[in-house]
C-alpha positions in Angstrom: -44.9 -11.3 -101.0 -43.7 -14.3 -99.4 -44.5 -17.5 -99.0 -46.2 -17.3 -95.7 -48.5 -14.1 -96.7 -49.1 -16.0 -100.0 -50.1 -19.5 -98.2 -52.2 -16.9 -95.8 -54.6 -15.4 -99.0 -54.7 -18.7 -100.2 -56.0 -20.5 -97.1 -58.1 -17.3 -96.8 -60.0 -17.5 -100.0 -60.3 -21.8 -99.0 -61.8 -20.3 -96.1 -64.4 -18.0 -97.4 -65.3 -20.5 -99.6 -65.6 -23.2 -97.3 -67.9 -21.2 -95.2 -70.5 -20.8 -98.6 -70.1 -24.6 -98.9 -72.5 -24.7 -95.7 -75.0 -24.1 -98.7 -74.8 -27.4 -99.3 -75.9 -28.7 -96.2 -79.5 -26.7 -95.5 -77.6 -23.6 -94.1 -80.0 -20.2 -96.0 -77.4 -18.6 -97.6 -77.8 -15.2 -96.8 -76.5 -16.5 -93.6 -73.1 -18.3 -95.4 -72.5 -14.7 -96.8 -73.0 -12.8 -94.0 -70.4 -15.5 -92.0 -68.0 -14.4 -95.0 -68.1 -11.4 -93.9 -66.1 -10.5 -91.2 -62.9 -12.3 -93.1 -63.0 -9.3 -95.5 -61.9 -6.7 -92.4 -58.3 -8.3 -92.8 -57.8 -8.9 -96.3 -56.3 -5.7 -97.2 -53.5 -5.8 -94.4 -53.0 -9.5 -95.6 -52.7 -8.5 -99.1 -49.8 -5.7 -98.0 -48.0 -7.8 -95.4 -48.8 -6.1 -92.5 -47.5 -7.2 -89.3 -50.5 -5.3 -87.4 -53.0 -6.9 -89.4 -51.4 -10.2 -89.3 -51.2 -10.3 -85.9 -55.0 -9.1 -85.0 -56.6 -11.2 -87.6 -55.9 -14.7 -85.9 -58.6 -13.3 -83.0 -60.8 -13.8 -85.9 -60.2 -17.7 -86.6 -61.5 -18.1 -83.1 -65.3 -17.9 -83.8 -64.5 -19.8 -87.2 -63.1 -22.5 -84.6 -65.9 -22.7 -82.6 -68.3 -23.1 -84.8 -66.5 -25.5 -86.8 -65.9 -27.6 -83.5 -69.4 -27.3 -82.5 -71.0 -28.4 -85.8 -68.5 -31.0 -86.1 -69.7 -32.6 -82.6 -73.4 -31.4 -82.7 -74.7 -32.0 -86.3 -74.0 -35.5 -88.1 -75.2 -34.3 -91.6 -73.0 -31.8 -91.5 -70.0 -33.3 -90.7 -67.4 -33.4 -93.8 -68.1 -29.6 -94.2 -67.0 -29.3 -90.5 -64.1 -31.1 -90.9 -62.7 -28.9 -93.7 -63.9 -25.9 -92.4 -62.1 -26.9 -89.3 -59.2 -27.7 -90.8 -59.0 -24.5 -93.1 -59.4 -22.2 -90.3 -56.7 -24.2 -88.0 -54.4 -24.1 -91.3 -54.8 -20.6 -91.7 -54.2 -19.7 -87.8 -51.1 -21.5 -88.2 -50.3 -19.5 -91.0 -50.4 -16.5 -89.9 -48.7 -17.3 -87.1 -46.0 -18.7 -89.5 -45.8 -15.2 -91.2 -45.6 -13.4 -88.1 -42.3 -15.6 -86.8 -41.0 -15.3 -89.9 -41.2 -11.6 -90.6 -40.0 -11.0 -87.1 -37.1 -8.1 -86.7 -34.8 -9.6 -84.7 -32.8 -6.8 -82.4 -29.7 -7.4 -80.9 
């Protein structure tokens, strides 16, 4: 594994656990685990390097985004948690973007 698949589980588990840390703020948690969720789908094309998987997980950072933009505009109390929510998904977007440039085949 390289270091771009390994910065992507790594950002993924900050991820999923930043999603339970709306907890913290009044969010039920069955809700926080059912937002988890959907990040397992990818995990086992993440954990093998899969180009495929790679490449169709970033459409999920997009509702992640949303609602992390949203909250952090909408709900004061809830603000820090937005921010590093926000953060972690943009971090882990770039990352596998960072993973897909760099396990590119390059044909001549």
């Amino acid at each position: 594994m390289n270091a771009a698949a390994s910065l992507t589980i790594w950002l993924w588990l900050a991820l999923a656990l930043s999603l339970l840390a709306w907890i913290l703020v009044g969010y039920p948690w069955p809700i926080c685990v059912i937002a988890v969720l959907p990040l397992l789908a990818p995990l086992r094309g993440l954990l093998r390097g899969s180009r495929y998987t790679y490449a169709w997980a970033t459409l999920f950072a997009i509702p992640y985004l949303a609602f992390a933009v949203t909250e952090l505009l909408v709900n004061p109390q809830a603000r820090w948690v937005a921010a590093i929510s926000l953060l972690l998904v943009f971090a882990w977007f770039c990352a596998m973007i960072l993973f897909l440039r760099a396990s590119r085949v390059h044909r001549e």
